[in-house]
C-alpha positions as CSV (number, residue, x, y, z in Angstrom):
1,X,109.7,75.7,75.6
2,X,108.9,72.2,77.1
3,X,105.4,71.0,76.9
4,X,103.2,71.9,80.0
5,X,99.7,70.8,80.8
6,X,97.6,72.5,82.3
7,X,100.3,75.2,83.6
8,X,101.0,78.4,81.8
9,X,99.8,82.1,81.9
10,X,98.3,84.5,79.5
11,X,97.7,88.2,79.1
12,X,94.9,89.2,76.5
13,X,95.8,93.2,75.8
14,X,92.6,95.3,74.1
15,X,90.7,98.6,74.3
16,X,88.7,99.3,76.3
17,X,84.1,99.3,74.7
18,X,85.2,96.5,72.7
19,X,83.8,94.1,73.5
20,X,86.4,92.1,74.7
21,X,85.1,91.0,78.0
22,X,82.3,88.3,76.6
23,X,85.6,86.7,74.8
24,X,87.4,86.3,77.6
25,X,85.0,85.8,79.8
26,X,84.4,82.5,77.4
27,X,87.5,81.6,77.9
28,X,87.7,81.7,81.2
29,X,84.3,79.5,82.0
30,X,85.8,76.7,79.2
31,X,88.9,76.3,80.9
32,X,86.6,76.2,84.3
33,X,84.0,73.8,82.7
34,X,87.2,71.7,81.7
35,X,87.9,70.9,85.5
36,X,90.9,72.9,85.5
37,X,92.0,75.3,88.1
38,X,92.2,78.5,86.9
39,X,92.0,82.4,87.6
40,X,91.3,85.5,85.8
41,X,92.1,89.3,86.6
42,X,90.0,92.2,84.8
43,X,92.6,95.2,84.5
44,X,90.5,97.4,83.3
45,X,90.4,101.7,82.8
46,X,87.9,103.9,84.6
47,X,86.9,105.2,81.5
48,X,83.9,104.2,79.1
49,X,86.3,103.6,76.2
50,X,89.3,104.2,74.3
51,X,92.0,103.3,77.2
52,X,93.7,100.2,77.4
53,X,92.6,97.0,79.3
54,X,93.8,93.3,79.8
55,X,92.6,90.7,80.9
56,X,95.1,87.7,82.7
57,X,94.5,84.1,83.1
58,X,96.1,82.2,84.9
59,X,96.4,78.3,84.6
60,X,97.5,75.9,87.4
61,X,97.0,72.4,87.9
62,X,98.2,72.8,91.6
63,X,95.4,75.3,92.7
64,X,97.5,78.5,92.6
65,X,95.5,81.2,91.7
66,X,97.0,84.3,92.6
67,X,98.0,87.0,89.5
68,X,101.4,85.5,87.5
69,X,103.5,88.0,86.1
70,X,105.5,85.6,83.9
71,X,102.8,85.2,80.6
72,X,103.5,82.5,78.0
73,X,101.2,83.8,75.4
74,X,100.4,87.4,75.1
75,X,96.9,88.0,72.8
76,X,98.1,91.7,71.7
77,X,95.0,93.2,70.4
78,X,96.0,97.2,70.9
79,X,98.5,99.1,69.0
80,X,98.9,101.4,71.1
81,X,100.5,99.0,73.6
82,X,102.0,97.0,71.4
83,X,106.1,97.9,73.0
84,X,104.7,97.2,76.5
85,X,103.4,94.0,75.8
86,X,105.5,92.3,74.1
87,X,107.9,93.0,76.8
88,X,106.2,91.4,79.4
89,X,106.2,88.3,77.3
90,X,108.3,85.7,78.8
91,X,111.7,83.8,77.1
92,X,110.6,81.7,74.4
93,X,106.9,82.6,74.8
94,X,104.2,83.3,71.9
95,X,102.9,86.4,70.6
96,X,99.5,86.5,69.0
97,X,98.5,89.6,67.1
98,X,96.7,91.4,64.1
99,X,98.7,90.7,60.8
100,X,95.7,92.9,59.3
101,X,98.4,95.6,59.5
102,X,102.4,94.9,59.6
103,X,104.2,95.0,62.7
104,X,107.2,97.6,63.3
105,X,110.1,95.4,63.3
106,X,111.7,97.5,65.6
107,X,109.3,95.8,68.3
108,X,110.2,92.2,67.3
109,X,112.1,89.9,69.8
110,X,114.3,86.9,68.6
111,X,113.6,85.1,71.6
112,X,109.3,85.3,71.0
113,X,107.3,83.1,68.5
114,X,105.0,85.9,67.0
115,X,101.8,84.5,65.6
116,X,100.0,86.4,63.7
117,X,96.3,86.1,61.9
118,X,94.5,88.8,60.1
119,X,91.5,89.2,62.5
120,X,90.6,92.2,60.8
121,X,90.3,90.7,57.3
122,X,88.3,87.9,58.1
123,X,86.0,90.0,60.3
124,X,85.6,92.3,57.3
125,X,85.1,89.7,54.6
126,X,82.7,88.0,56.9
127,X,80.5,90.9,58.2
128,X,78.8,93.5,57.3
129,X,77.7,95.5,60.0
130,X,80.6,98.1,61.5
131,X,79.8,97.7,65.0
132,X,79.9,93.9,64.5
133,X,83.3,93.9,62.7
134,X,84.7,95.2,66.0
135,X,82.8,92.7,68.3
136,X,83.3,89.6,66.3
137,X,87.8,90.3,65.9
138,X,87.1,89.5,69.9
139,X,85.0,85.9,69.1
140,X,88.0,85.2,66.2
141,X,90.8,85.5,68.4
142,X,88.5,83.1,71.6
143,X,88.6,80.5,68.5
144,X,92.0,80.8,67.8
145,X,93.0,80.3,71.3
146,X,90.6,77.2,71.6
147,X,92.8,75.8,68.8
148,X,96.4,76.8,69.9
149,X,95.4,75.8,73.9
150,X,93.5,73.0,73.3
151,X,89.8,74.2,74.8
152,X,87.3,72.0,74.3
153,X,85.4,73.1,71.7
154,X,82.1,71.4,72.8
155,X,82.2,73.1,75.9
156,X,82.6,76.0,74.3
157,X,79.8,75.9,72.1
158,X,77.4,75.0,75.0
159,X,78.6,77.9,76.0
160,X,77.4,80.0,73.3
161,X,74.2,78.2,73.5
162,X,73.3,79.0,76.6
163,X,74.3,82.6,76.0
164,X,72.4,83.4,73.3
165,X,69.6,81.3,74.1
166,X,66.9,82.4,71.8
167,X,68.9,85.4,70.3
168,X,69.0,83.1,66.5
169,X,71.3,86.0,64.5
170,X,73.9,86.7,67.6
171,X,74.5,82.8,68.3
172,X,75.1,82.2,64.4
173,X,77.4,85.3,64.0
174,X,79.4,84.4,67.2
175,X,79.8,80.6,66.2
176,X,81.1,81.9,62.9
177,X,83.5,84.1,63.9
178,X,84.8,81.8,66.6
179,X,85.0,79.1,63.7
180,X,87.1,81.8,61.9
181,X,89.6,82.1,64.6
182,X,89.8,78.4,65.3
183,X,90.5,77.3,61.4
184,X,92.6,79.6,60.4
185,X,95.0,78.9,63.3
186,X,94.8,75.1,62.6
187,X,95.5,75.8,59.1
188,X,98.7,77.9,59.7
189,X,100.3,76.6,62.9
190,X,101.0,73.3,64.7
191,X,98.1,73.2,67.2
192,X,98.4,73.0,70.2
193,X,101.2,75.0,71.3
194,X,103.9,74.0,73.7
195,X,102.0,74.7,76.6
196,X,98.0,73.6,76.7
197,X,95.0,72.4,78.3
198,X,93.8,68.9,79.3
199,X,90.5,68.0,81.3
200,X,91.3,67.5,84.8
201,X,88.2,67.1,87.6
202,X,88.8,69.0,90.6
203,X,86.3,71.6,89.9
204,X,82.9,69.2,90.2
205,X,82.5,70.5,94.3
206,X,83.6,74.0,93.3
207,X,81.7,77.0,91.0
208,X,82.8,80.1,89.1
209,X,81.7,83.4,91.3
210,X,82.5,87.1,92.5
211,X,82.5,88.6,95.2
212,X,80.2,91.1,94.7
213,X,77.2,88.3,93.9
214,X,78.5,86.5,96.6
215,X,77.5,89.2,99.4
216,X,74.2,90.6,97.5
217,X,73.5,86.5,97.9
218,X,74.6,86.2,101.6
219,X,72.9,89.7,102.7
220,X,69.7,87.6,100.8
221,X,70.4,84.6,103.2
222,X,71.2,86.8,106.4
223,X,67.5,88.5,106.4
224,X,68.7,91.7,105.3
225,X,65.2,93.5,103.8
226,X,66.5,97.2,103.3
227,X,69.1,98.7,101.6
228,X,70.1,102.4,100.6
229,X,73.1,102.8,98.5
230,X,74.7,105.6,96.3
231,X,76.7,103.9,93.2
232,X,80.3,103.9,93.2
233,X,83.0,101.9,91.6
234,X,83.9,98.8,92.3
235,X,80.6,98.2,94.8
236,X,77.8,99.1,92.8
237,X,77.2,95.9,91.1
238,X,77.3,94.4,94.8
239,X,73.7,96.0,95.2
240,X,72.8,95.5,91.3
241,X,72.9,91.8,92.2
242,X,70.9,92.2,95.8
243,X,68.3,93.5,93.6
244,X,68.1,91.0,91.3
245,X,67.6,87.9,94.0
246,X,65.1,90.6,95.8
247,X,62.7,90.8,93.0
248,X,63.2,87.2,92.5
249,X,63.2,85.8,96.3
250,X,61.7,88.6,98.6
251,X,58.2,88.4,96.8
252,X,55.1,87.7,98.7
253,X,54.1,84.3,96.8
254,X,50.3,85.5,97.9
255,X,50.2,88.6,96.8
256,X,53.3,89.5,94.6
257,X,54.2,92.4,96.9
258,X,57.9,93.4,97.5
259,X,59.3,92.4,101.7
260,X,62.1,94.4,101.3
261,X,62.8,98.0,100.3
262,X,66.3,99.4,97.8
263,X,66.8,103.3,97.6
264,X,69.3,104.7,95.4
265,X,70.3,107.8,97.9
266,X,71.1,111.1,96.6
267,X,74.7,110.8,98.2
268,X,76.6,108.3,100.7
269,X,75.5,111.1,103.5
270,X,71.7,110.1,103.1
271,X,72.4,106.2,102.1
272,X,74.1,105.5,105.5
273,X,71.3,107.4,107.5
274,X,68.8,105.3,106.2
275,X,70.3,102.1,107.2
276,X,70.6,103.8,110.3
277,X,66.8,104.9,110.6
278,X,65.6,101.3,108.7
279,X,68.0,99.3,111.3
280,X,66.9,101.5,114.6
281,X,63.6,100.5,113.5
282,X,64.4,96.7,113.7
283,X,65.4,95.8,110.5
284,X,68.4,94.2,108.6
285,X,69.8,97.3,106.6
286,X,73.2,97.9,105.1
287,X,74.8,100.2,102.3
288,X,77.6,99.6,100.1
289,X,80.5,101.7,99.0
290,X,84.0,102.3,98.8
291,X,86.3,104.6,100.5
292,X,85.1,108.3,98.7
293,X,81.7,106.7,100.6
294,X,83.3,105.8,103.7
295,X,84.9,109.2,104.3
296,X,81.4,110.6,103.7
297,X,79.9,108.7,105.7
298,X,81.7,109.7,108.8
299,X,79.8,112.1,111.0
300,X,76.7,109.2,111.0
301,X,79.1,106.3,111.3
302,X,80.1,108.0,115.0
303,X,76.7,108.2,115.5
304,X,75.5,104.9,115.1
305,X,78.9,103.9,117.8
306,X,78.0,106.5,120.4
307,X,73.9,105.9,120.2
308,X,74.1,102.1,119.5
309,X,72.8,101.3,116.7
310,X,73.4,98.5,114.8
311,X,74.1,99.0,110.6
312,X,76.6,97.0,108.1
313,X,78.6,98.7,105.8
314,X,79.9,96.9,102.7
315,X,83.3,98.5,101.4
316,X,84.6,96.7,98.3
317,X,87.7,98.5,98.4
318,X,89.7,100.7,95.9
319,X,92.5,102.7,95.3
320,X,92.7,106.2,96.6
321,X,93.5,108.4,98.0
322,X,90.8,111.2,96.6
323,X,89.3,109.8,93.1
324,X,92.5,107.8,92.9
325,X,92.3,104.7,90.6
326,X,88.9,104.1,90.9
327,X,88.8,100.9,88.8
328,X,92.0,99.5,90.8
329,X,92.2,97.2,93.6
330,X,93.7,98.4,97.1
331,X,93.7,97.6,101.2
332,X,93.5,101.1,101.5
333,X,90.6,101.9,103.9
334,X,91.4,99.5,107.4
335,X,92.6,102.8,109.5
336,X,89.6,104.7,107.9
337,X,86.8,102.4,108.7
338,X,88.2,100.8,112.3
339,X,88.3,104.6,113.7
340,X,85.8,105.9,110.9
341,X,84.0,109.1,112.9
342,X,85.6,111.9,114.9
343,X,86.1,111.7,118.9
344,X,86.9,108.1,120.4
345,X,85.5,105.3,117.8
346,X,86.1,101.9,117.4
347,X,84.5,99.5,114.8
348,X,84.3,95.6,114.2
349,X,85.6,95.1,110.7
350,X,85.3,91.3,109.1
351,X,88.2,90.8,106.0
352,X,87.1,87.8,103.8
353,X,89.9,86.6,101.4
354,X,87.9,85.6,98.6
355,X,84.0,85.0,97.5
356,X,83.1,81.8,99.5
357,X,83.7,84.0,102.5
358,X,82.5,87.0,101.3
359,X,79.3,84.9,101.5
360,X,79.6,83.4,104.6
361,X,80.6,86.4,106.2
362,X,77.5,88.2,105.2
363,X,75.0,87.1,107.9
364,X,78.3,87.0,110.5
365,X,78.2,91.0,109.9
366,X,74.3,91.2,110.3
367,X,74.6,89.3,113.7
368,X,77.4,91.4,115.1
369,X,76.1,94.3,114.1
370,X,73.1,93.5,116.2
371,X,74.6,90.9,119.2
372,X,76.4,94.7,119.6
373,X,74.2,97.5,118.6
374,X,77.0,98.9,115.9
375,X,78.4,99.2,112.7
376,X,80.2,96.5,111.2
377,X,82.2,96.7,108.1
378,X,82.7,94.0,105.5
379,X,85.9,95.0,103.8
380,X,86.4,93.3,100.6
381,X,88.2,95.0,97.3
382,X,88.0,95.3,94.0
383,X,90.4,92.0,93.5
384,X,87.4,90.1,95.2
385,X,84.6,91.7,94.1
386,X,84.3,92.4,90.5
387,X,86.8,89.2,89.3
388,X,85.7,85.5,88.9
389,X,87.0,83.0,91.7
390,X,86.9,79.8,91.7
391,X,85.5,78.8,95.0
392,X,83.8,75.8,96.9
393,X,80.1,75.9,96.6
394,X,78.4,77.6,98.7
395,X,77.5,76.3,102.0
396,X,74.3,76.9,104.2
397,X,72.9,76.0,107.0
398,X,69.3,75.6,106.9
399,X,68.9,75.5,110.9
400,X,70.1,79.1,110.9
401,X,68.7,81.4,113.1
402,X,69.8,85.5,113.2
403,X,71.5,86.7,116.2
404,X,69.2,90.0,117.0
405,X,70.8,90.5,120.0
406,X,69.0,92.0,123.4
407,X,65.8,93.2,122.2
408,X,63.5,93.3,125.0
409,X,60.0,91.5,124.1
410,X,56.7,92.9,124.4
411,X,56.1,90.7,128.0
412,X,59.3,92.1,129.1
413,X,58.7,95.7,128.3
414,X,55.0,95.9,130.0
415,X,57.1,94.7,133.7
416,X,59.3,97.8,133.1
417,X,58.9,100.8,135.3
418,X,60.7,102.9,133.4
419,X,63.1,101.7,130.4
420,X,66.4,103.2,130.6
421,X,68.9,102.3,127.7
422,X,72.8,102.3,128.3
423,X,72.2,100.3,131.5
424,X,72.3,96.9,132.8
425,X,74.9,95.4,130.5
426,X,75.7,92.0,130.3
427,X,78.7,90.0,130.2
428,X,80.2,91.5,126.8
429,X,79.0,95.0,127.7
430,X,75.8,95.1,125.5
431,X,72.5,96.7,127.4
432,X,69.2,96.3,125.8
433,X,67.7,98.0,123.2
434,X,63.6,98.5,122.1
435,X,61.9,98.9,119.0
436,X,59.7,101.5,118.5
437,X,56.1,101.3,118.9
438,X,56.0,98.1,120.5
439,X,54.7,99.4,123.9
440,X,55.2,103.1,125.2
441,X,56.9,101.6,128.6
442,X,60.4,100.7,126.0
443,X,60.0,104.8,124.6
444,X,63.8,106.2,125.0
445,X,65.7,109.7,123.4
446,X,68.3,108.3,120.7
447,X,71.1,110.8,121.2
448,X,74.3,111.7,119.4
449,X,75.2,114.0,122.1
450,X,76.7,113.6,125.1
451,X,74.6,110.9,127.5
452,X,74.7,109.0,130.6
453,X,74.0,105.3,131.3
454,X,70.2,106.0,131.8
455,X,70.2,108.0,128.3
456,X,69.6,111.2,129.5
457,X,71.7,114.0,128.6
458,X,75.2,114.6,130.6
459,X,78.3,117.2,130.1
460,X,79.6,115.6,133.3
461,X,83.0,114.4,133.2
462,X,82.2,111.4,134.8
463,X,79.2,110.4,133.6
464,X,80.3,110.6,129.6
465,X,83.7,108.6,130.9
466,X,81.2,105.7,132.2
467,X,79.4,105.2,128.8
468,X,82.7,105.5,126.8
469,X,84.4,103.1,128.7
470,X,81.9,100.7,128.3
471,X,81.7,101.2,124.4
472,X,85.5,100.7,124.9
473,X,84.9,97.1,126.5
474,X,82.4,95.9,124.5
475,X,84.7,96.7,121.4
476,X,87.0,94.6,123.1
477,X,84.7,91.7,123.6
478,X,83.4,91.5,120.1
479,X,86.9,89.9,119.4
480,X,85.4,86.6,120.6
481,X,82.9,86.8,118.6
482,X,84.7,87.7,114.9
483,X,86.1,85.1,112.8
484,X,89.0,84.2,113.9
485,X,92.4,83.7,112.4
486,X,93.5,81.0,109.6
487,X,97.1,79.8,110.8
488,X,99.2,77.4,109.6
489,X,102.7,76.2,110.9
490,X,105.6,74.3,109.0
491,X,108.2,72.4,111.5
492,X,111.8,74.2,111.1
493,X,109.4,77.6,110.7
494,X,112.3,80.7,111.2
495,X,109.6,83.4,110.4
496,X,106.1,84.5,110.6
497,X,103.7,86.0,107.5
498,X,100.6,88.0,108.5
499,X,98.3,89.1,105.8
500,X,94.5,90.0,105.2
501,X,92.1,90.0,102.5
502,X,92.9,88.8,98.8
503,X,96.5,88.9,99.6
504,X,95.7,85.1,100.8
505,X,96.9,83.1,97.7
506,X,99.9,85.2,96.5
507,X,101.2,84.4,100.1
508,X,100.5,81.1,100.2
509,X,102.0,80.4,97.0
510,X,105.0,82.1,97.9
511,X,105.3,80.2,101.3
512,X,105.5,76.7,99.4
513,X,107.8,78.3,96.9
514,X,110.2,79.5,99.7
515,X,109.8,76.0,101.7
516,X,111.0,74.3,98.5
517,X,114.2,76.7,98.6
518,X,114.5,75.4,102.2
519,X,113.3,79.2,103.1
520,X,110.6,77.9,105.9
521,X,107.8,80.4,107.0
522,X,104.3,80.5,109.4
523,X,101.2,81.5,108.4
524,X,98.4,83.6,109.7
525,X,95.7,85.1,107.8
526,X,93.8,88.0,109.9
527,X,89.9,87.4,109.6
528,X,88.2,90.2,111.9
529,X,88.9,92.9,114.4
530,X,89.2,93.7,117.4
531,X,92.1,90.6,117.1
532,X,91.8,87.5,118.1
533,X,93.9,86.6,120.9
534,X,95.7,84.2,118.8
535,X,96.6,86.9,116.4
536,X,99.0,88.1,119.4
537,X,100.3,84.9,120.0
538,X,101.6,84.1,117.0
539,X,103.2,87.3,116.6
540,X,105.0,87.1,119.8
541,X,106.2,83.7,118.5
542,X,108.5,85.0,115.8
543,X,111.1,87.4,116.5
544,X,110.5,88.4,112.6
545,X,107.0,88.7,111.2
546,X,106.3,89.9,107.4
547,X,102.8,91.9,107.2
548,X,102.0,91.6,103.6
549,X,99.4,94.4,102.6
550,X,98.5,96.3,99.4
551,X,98.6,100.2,100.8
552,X,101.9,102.8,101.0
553,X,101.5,103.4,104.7
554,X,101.4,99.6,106.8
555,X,97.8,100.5,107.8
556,X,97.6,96.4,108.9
557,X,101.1,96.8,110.9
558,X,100.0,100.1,112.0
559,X,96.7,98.5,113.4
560,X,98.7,95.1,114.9
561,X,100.8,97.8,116.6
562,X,97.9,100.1,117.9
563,X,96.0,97.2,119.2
564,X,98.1,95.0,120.4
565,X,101.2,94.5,122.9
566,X,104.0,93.0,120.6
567,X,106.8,94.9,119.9
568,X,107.1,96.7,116.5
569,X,110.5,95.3,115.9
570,X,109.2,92.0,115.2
571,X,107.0,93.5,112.2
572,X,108.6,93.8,108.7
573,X,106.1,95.1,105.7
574,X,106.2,93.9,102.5
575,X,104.1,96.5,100.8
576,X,102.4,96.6,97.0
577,X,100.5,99.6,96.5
578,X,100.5,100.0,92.6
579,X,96.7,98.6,92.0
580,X,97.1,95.4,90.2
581,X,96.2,92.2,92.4
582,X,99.1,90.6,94.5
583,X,101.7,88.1,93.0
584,X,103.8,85.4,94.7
585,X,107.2,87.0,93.2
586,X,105.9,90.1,95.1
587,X,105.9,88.3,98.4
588,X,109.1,86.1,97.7
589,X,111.1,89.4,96.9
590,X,109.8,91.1,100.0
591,X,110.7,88.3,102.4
592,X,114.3,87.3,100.8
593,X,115.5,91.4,100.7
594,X,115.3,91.3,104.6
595,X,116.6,87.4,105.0
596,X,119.4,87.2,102.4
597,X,119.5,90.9,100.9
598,X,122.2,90.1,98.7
599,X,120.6,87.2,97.4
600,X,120.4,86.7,93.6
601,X,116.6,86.4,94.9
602,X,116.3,89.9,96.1
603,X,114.9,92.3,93.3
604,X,115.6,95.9,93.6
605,X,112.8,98.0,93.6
606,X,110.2,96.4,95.5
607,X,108.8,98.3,98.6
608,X,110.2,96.6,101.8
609,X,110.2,98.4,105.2
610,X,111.0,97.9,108.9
């Protein structure tokens, strides 16, 4: 293999309860701290322990981040899957394993450098404790990457530091081991390898985030003050981290009481209600979940649409359907959530692509959700939220001020007669709405049942038609209001790519790689819905368009199809269903089966439908 800098993939195979995480976790913030672009997926069971788990970095000095499925040095750390991943190494790649034990030569390749180091040995020789043994193999094998990569070991050690700040026995034991790792593999073999790291800066305006932290954070910064929740993979640490800035931002300075309010529900039935009570009484209330929450979650969801009420729902997507992969990422849920409820429902759903927007779409959900007296989802995924991005700082703007829609004031209220609540809309549909116990003059019925513009109860035909068509229109006119799309057009363009979500930087990777083949492509990224008129636009631009999604059934071409007037001959889905984040080579097959199927590019096997 040729030397590369700063460009090269690995693949770090383990079991699960290990330990392995704060290892390559290490990893990962060194290469960061290095000013290196990099990425990192967590593949990891739904079990406690005992199942396998990996754990991929990718390194790229151009900025692509999405998953790479071609790894240059495989850290194989699990017997069990020891055939599997040494397969997955690429021509002339490295191996590094456990020489503790001998490896079947049946599983050797000629065209792999195996590496091995007895991890187990020295962790033995070197520890006493059982449990530690275990924990510390992890440490060994960060070292001996910091030697055969070239990771600067100072960073590395500040690392530690800061870690296990004031925690004297784990700092020394992990500094050991990682010194065990690091000498034996500079002893043994030339260091670095082939392929390795050197400091670059283009990481100084940028931090290490996910997506999760990055919505608790923005929900902080939007004014939310209650939340109700039932835990769930992969959301749940969404709401551990809302807690966390809670306790240390929503604190009366004067008298140390809590502002806000967290309930841990008894099920996603009683979470979503009270963000529906806790909002109707004026607040900033959400819940988060995932789609076994969302399909719970149904019957008040319809609700909320019918009696106006505004709530946001997070849903940090996984795979289903049923339990399904729970630990697995997905775009599984679009048709759920933009229909979620029985009868005639339409919701405003915002798709961020990674954590800086998961962040600034936060307070954008909290402002919809009250500009139009309904629930919003924030659709993230698994992808997004529980793996590290590296993302621009955070941006705020201090001169912010919530959207709380029409809310009538106390002055208005006293000139009212009589207050009478789905009537006298305004220009996108939206009547105003009261608080309770402001004044008795703004006192209304809240109903779920049927209901005519002046609240009161109907079963007349006409009368429920008038309320539902304007629910219908003021759907329609939040799609001025939702972010709108990210498009980008190359001259010479013979084809269009639409995609949501964390698909974002697998496609655009694969577009530059198909330009350089003289394969030249659009780009639009879908940011919100109801669409964006320009989402139509560009569609009827391009008598081909790829929607690249990770579900079985199109639900993003389905949706484009339902909602909007182009034909659905000009959409082609390239879909990737299977759990594990999107990949360039995923997109790049998809596109060139339907361009040039008997291209040496096309790769049979991959999902591609019309």
């Amino acid at each position: 293999m040729r030397d590369r800098i700063n460009d090269f993939a690995l693949k770090l195979a383990n079991v699960n309860g290990t330990g392995s995480a704060s290892a390559n976790g290490l990893l990962m913030q060194a290469i960061f701290r290095m000013g290196i672009p990099v990425s990192g997926k967590n593949l990891f069971p739904s079990n406690i322990q005992g199942l396998p788990t990996w754990y991929e970095i990718r390194v790229n000095k151009n900025g692509y981040t999405a998953r790479s499925l071609d790894y240059d040095l495989m850290v194989a750390m699990n017997s069990q899957t020891y055939g599997r991943d040494i397969q997955e190494v690429r021509e002339g790649g490295y191996l590094l394993y456990d020489s503790s034990w001998p490896l079947d030569p049946a599983l050797l390749r000629d065209d792999v450098h195996f590496l091995g180091i007895p991890f187990a040995q020295l962790c033995n020789d070197n520890f006493r404790d059982p449990r530690e043994r275990i924990l510390m193999k992890n440490i060994a094998y960060a070292g001996t990457l910091v030697a055969a990569l070239q990771v600067d070991m100072e960073i590395v050690a500040a690392l530690l530091e800061e870690k296990y700040a004031g925690k004297k026995k784990l700092s020394e034991s992990n500094t050991r081991a990682l010194r065990l790792g690091y000498d034996y593999a500079r002893d043994h073999f030339d260091c670095p390898l082939p392929f390795h790291l050197e400091k670059m800066d283009v990481n100084s305006d940028k931090i290490l985030i996910d997506g999760n932290t990055a919505i608790a954070l923005g929900c902080v910064y939007a004014g939310a003050t209650v939340a109700a929740w039932y835990p769930i993979t992969p959301s749940t640490s969404a709401m551990d981290a809302f807690k966390v800035f809670c306790e240390k931002y929503r604190k009366d300075p004067e008298t140390g009481r809590n502002n806000y309010i967290i309930i841990q529900a008894e099920d996603e039935l009683a979470a979503i209600g009270m963000v529906i009570g806790a909002a109707w009484n004026g607040a900033r209330a959400f819940t988060s979940t995932a789609g076994p929450g969302i399909s719970l979650m149904n019957e008040l969801l319809g609700f909320a649409y019918y009696a106006e009420i505004p709530a946001v729902i997070i849903d940090v997507e996984r795979v289903g359907p049923s339990t399904g992969m729970p630990t697995r990422t997905q775009q599984g849920d679009l048709l759920e959530c933009a229909y979620a409820s029985h009868g005639d429902t339409k919701h405003i759903l915002l798709f961020p692509s990674n954590p800086a927007e998961c962040f600034e779409f936060a307070p954008v959900a909290f402002d919809l959700a009250e500009r139009f007296q309904t629930p919003v989802f924030l659709m993230s995924d698994l992808d997004i939220g529980m793996n590290d991005w590296v993302v621009p700082r955070l941006q705020w703007d201090d001169g912010y001020q919530p959207d709380r829609g029409r809310v009538l004031k106390l002055e208005e209220i006293q000139q009212l007669s009589k207050f009478q609540r789905y009537t006298n809309e305004d220009e996108n549909q939206v009547t105003a709405r009261t608080l309770p116990g402001v004044h008795p003059n703004a006192s209304y019925f809240t109903r779920g049942s049927g209901h005519n513009k002046y609240g009161g109860y109907t079963e007349a035909p006409a009368e429920y038609q008038e309320v539902m068509d304007r629910l219908l229109k003021k759907h329609r006119a939040a799609a001025k209001f939702v972010p709108g799309p990210i498009v980008h057009r190359r001259p010479g363009s013979s084809f269009g790519i639409v995609t949501l979500g964390g698909c974002d930087p697998a496609v655009r990777e694969a577009l530059d790689v198909l330009a350089g083949r003289g394969v030249i492509g659009d780009f639009l990224r879908v940011r919100g819905f109801p669409f964006d008129a320009g989402v139509e636009s560009f569609l009827n631009e391009h008598e081909i368009n790829f929607v690249i999604e990770q579900n079985r059934d199109a639900q993003l071409r389905s949706l484009l199809i339902l909602e909007t007037n182009v034909s659905k001959d000009k959409l082609r889905s390239v879909l990737v269903y299977g759990g594990f984040p999107l990949s360039a080579r995923h997109v790049i097959d998809g596109v060139m089966n339907v361009l040039a199927p008997e291209s040496e590019l096309a790769t049979a096997g991959r999902k591609v439908t019309k």
